[in-house]
N, C-alpha and C positions, 0 to 999 in steps of 0.2 A: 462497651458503649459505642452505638456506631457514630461515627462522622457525620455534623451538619453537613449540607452543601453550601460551601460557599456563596455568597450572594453579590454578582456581579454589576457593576455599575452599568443601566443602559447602553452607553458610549463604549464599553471596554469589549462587551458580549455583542453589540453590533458589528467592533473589527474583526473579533473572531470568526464569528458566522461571515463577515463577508470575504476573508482571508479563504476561509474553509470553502466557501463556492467557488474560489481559484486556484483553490490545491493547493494552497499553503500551510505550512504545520503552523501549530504556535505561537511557537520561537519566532518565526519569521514575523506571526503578527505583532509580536510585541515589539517588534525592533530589535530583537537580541539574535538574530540569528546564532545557531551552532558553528563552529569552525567551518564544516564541510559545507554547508545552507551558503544559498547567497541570500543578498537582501533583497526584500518585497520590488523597493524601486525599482533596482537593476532587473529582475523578472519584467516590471511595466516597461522599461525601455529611458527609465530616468533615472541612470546612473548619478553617483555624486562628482560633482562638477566643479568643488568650491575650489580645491586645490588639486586636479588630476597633474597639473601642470608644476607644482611643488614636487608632488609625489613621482612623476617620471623624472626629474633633475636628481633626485634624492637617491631614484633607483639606480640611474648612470652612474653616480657616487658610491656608490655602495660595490658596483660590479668593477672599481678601481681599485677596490681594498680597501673601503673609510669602512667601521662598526654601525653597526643598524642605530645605537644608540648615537652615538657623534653625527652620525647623518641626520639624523630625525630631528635631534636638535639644530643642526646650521640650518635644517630648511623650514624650520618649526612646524613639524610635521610632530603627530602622537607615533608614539613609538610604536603602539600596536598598529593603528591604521598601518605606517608602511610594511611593517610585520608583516599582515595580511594582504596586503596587495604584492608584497616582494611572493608571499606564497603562491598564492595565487595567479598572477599575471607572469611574475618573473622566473617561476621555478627555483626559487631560493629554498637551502634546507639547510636545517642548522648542524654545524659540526665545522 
């Protein structure tokens, strides 16, 4: 029996199509980017800003020898956010 198609909400199939006129996958219009994907914002030039300033204190800490977990908590940073920006920006790998 085939597959209905899905029936998108106005608002959801509006982001998609306008993600898609900027060459953006999916993922990226939902807000979920993949690991490798950056986010939508960071593409428009409106990086996240709320706590850049947390997350490079947190990164100094960490390049001292503190755990990504102990860090993220003294700076109350998400453990994944600095994860991904330690990957990303800092060239952090785990091992």
């Amino acid at each position: 029996m085939p597959r209905k198609k899905s029936r998108l909400s106005p608002a959801y199939a509006k982001r998609l199509a306008s993600a898609a006129s900027r060459g953006l996958t999916k993922s990226q219009a939902r807000g979920h980017p993949l690991a490798s994907e950056a986010y939508a914002s960071e593409l428009r030039g409106k990086a996240r800003t709320k706590s850049d300033a947390a997350i490079q204190k947190a990164l100094t800490a960490m390049k001292s020898g503190s755990s990504l977990a102990a860090t993220a908590k003294a700076h109350k940073v998400s453990r994944e956010r600095l994860s991904a920006y330690a990957k990303s920006k800092g060239g952090a790998t785990y091992g």
